[in-house]
Steps between C-alpha positions, in 0.01 A plus 500: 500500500389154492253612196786631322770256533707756721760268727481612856539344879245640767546626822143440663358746369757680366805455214839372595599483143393561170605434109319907393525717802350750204221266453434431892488876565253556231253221611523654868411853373264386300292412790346840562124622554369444178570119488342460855176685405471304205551119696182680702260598224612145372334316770210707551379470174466106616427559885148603628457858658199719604520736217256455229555645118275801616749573812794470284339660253479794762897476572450292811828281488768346705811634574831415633700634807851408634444409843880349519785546236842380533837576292796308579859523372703171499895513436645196420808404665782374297666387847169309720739401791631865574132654461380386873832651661416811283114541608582431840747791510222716318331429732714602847610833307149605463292428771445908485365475174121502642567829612217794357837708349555134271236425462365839317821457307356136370158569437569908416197558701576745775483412898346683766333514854183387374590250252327151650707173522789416709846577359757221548685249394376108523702234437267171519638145481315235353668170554855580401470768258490880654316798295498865543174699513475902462118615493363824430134548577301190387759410225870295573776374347683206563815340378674168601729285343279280255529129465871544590598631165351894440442788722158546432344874628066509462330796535147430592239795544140419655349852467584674181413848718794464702661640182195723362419248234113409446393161514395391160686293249629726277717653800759181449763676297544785749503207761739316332749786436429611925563108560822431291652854612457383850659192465838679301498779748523250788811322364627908421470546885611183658884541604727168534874560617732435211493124378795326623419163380766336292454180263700182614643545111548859567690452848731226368602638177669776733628277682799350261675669232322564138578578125264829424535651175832319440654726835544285832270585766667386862253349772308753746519175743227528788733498826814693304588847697593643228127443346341560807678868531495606117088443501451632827733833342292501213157502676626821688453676137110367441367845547776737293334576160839566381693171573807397626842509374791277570619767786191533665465112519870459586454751808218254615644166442776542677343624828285176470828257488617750801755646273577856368419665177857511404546111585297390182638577168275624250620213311375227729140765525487425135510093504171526695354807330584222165354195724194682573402614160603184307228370773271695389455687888606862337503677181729783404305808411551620165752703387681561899685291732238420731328240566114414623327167704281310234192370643661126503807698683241614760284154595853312473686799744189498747528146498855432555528738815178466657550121498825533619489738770121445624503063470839351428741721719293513818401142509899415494595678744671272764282496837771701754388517847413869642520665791209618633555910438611373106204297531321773568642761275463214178125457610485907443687503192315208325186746593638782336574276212180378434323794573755660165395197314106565574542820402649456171273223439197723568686791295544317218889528511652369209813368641662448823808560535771332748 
């Protein structure tokens, strides 16, 4: 790139950013087995060796082998300071990922009794940064959280056999397409609960009223109960294909602000079904009267209530003295609770609901 003028910033050795992705991408493939044989004949036309004309002559030559190859897949993060909180959490929700079923799914290589290696997952730390490793055979991959700024996944094979691919040279394409498949099905597999992360921009713009599209768009303020119910209402309709109309929301609203159904007009459901869109949190599906969670609706929901009901709620609560049997029976329920949460944790839950 430097040869050709192309602006770019490095990342060791890889790319943070670039002036012609095009251009980068065609520089990296061209890097295949050709070009490497040819850097060899190169310097043995210069470098002593023990063949003579008459032994090359007779077709007595050397050759190359792959004795280690490695593909890796960098993805630039357009948010650095959120990417360690994000590996880390890839990281807890698949420590099974080592296991023989995943890992025949990530190197489509099937899995048996008498397939050597061990099958788990490592996590090793070196100084302060933490990386996953999956093997298979004599061949790994390992991702980590590069230079604080890309996810970087490497797929690095040591014996071309473990895949039934000879050794020579001109085996590197089918490498490279085993190698780069690895990597993409690895990200395909890995499972991360749904992203509730919200911008400081993001959180604050909901947090006063705005002008959107000329309509006014009231607050969805943090600690409001009316906020905290209609999102919590809302989440209860994550998994209907269909929707949710301004009934079925009513219905749950009001049992969340310990009213009943008829208590809340469908008037009043309206001014937050019109809060929530202007917001950007649902979208009306086309051509009916029902409405759908966007994906910013989701991460800001999730946010809102777990926040609320998991961190702010229970840390101010005012210390009351117990008995002992109330002692006893809040010692059980706080068991029961966190043995729920673990559970939808580990389940991959996509909301809880209080």
């Amino acid at each position: 790139m430097r040869k050709r003028g192309i602006a770019f910033e490095a990342l060791d050795n890889g790319v943070l950013s670039c002036a012609d992705p095009g251009a980068l991408q065609r520089i990296c493939d061209g890097l295949d087995d050709k070009k490497i044989d040819r850097l060899l004949r190169k310097w043995l036309a210069r470098l002593p060796h023990p063949f003579d004309r008459r032994d090359r002559g007779a077709g007595y030559r050397y050759g190359l082998s792959i004795l280690q190859a490695e593909f890796a897949l960098t993805q630039v993060l357009d948010r650095p300071v959120a990417g360690r909180i994000f590996f880390e959490q890839v990281i807890r929700e698949n420590l099974d990922i080592g296991r023989p079923g995943q890992v025949q799914l990530i190197f489509d290589r099937r899995v048996n009794r008498r397939t050597p290696g061990r099958f788990r997952t490592r996590v090793i730390t070196e100084g302060v940064t933490p990386s996953l490793h999956v093997d298979y055979k004599r061949s790994r991959i390992k991702q980590y959280h590069k230079e604080g700024q890309a996810l970087r996944s490497e797929t690095t094979i040591n014996d071309t056999r473990d895949f039934g691919v000879g050794r020579l040279l001109k085996n590197l394409p089918e490498l490279r397409r085993i190698g780069f498949a690895a990597n993409r099905r690895l990200l395909e597999i890995e499972q991360i609960s749904h992203d509730c992360a919200l911008g400081d921009d993001t959180f604050q713009h909901l947090q006063r009223p705005r002008l959107i599209e000329g309509q006014r768009a009231p607050a969805l303020r943090f600690g409001d109960a009316n906020a905290q119910a209609v999102l919590n209402a809302v989440l209860m309709f994550v998994f209907v294909a269909r929707g949710f109309t301004n009934k079925d929301l009513r219905q749950q609203f009001a049992v969340l602000l310990g009213k009943r159904a008829g208590e809340i007009s469908p008037g009043r459901m309206s001014y937050e079904l019109r809060r929530l869109r202007l917001h950007g949190l649902i979208e009306r599906l086309p051509k009916t009267h029902r409405y759908r969670l966007t994906n910013e609706g989701l991460r800001t929901a999730l946010f809102y209530t777990r926040v609320y009901s998991r961190i702010l709620r229970p840390a101010m609560a005012p210390p009351v003295p117990l008995a002992p049997a109330a002692r006893q029976a809040l010692r059980q329920f706080h068991a029961a609770e966190d043995a729920v949460h673990s559970w939808c944790d580990q389940a991959h839950i996509a909301a809880y609901i209080t």
